[in-house]
C-alpha positions as CSV (number, residue, x, y, z in Angstrom):
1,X,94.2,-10.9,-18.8
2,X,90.5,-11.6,-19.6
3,X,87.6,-10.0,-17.5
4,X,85.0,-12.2,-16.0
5,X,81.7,-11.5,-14.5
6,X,79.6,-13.8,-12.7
7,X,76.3,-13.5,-10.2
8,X,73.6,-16.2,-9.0
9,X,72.0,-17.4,-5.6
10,X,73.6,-19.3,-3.0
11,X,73.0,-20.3,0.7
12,X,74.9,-21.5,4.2
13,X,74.6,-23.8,6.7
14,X,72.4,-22.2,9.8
15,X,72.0,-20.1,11.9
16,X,72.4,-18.3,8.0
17,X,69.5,-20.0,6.7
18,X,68.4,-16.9,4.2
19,X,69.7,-17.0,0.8
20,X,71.7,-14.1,-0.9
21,X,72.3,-13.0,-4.5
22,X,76.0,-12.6,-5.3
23,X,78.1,-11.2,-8.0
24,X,81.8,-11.6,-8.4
25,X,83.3,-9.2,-11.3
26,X,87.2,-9.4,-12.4
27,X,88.8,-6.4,-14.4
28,X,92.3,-5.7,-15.0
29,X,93.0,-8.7,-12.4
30,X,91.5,-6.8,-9.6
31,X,88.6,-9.1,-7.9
32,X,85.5,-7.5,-6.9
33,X,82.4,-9.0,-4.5
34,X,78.9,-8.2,-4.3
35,X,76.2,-10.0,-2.1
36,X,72.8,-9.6,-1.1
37,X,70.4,-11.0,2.1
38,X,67.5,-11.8,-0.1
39,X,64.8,-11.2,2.8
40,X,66.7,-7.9,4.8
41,X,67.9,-6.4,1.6
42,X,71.4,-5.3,3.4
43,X,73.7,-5.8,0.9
44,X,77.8,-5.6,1.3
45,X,81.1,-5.1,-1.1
46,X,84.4,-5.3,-1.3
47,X,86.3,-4.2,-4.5
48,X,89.5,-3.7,-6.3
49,X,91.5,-6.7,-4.6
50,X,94.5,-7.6,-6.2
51,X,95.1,-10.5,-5.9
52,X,98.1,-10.6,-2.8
53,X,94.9,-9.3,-1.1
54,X,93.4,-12.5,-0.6
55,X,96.6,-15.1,-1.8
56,X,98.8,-16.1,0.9
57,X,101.8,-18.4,0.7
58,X,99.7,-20.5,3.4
59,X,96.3,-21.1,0.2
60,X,98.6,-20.4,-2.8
61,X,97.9,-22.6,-5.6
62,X,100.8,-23.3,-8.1
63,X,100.8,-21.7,-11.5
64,X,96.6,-20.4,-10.6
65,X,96.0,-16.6,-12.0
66,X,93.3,-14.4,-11.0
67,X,91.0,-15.9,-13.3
68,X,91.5,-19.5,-11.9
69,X,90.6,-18.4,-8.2
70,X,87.7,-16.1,-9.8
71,X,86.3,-19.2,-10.9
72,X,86.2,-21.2,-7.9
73,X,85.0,-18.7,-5.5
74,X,82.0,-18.9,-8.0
75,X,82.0,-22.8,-8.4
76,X,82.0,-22.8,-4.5
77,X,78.9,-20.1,-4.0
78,X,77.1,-22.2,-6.9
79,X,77.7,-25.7,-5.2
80,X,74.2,-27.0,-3.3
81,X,74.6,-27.1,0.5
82,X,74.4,-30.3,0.5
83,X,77.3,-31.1,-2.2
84,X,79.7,-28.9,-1.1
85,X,82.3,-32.3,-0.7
86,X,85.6,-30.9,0.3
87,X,85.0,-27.6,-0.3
88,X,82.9,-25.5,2.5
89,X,81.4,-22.2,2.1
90,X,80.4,-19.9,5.7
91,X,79.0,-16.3,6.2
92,X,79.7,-14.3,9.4
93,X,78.2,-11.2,10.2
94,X,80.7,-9.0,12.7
95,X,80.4,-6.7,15.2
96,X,81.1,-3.9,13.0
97,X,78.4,-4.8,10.8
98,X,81.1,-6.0,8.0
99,X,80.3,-9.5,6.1
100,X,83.0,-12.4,6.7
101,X,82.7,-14.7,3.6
102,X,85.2,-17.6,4.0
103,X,86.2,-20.7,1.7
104,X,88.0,-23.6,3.2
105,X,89.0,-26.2,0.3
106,X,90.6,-29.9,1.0
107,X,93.5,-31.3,-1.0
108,X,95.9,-34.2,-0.7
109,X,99.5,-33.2,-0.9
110,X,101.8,-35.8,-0.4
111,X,99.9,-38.7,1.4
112,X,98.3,-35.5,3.4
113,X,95.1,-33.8,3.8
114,X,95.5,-30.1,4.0
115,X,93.2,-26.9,3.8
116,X,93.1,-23.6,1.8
117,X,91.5,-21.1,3.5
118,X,90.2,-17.6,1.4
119,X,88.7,-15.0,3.7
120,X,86.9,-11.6,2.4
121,X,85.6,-9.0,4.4
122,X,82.9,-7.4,2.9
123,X,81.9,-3.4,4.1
124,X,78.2,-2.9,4.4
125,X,76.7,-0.5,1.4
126,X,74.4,2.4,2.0
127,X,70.7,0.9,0.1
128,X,68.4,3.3,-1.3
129,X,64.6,3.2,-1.2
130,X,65.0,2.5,-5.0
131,X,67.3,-0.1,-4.7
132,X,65.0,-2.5,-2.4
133,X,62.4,-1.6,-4.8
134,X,64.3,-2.8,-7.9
135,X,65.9,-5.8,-5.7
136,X,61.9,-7.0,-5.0
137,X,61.4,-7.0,-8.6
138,X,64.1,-8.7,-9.5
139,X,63.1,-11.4,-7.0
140,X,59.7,-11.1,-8.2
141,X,60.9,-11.5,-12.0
142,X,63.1,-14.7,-11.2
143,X,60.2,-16.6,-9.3
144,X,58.2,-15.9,-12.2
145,X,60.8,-17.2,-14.5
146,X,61.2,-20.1,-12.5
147,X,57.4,-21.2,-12.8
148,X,57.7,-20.5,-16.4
149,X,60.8,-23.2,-16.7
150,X,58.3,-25.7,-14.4
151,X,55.3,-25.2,-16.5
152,X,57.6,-25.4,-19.7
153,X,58.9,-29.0,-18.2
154,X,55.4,-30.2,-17.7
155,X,55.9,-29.8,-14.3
156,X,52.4,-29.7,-11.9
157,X,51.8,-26.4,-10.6
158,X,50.5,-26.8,-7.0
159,X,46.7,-26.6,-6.7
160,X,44.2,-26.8,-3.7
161,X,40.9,-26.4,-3.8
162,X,39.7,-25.7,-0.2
163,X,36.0,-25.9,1.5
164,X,34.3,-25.2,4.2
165,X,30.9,-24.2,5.2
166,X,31.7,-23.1,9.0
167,X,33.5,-20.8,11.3
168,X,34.8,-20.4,14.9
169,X,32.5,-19.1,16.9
170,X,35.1,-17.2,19.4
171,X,37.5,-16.2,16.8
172,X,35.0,-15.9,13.5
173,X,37.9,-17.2,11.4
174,X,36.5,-20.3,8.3
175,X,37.2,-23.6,9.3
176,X,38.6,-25.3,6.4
177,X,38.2,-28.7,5.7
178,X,41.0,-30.9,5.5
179,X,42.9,-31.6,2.4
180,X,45.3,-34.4,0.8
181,X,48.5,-32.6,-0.5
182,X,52.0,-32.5,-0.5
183,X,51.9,-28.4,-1.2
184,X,49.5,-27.6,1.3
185,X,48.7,-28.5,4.7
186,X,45.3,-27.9,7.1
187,X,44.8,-28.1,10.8
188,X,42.3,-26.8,12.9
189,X,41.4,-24.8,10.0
190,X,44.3,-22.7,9.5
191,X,46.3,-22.9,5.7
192,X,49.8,-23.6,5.5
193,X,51.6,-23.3,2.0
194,X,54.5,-25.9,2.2
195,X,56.3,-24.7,-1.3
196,X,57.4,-20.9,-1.5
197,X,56.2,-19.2,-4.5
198,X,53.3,-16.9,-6.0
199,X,50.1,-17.8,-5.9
200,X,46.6,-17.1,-7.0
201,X,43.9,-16.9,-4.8
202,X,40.6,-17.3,-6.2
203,X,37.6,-17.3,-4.0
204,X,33.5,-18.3,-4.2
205,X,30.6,-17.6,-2.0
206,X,27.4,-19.2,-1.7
207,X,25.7,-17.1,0.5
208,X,22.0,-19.0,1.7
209,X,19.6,-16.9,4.2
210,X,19.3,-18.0,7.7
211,X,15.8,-17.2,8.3
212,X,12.7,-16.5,5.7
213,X,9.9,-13.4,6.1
214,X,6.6,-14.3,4.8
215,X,4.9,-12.1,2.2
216,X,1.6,-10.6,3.6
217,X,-0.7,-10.0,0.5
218,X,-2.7,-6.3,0.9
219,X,-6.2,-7.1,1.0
């Protein structure tokens, strides 16, 4: 049987708002899972599954290998939260500190509705120092990517250019005037960035003295 491979980004329904990285690998028919909280770093895994590990007569689908289910675990994480259709992704974290990843997919079978349920239960890994590091940068490297892909579509990069020429008196913080913009937002003086990304901050001070001392000439 052919191997497969396969990794990308997905996301749930709330409270699970965060997204996570995933990789799903197939070898030798065994399925393996990965995933990843993007923002904690925890990641968990689950490997070697043959394939009565997660196939019951209850979600069996006729004449599917091990490659066929591969493939729609993948087209399910891959699937926009709001296109799911009839089939539905959820994440649970247990008591135990395992990951419950769960598919539930819809099908008509004669003049009926009925649902497939798949259910993995993921075992928290042990991260290394190094391995948030090189997760970061890998976060890091696909935002970049992704601003490259916008500036190669002729895409507008957000902008703002901000002003202001006063503070608070109690609190000393600049009270920025208000902007129009769908990327950024300003009240009361504080900044809010609507759009996540990486940005350049560039700033320019025009300093003007408050008071002026006369020059006596020494007779």
């Amino acid at each position: 049987m052919p191997n497969f491979e396969a990794e990308g980004v997905t996301t749930f329904h709330p409270p699970h708002s965060t997204s996570y990285r995933y990789m799903l690998q197939l070898q030798d028919d065994k399925l393996s899972s990965w995933i990843e909280d993007k923002i904690s770093k925890k990641q968990w895994s689950k490997g070697g599954m043959a394939k009565d590990g997660y196939i019951t007569p209850a979600n069996s689908i006729t004449d599917a290998s091990a490659l066929d289910y591969a493939k729609f675990f993948q087209d399910a994480l891959d699937r926009g939260p709001n296109k799911c259709g009839d089939v539905q992704r959820t994440v649970e974290i247990l008591q135990d500190g395992a990951l419950r990843l769960s598919f539930a997919v819809q099908f008509s079978f004669l003049r009926s509705m009925r649902v497939a349920k798949y259910t993995f239960e993921l075992i928290p890994v042990s991260v290394e120092r190094i391995d948030v590091l090189e997760s970061k940068l890998r976060d890091q490297q696909e935002e970049l990517e992704r601003l490259r892909k916008e500036v190669s579509a002729g895409h507008a990069l957000p902008f703002a250019r901000l002003e202001t020429s006063t503070k608070n008196a109690n609190t000393r913080k600049l009270l920025w005037k208000a902007v129009e913009s769908d990327f950024f937002h300003v009240v009361e003086g504080e900044v809010s960035i609507r759009q996540p990304g990486v940005y350049s901050v560039a700033a320019v001070m025009n300093n003007s003295p408050q008071s002026y001392s006369p020059l006596m000439k020494n007779k």
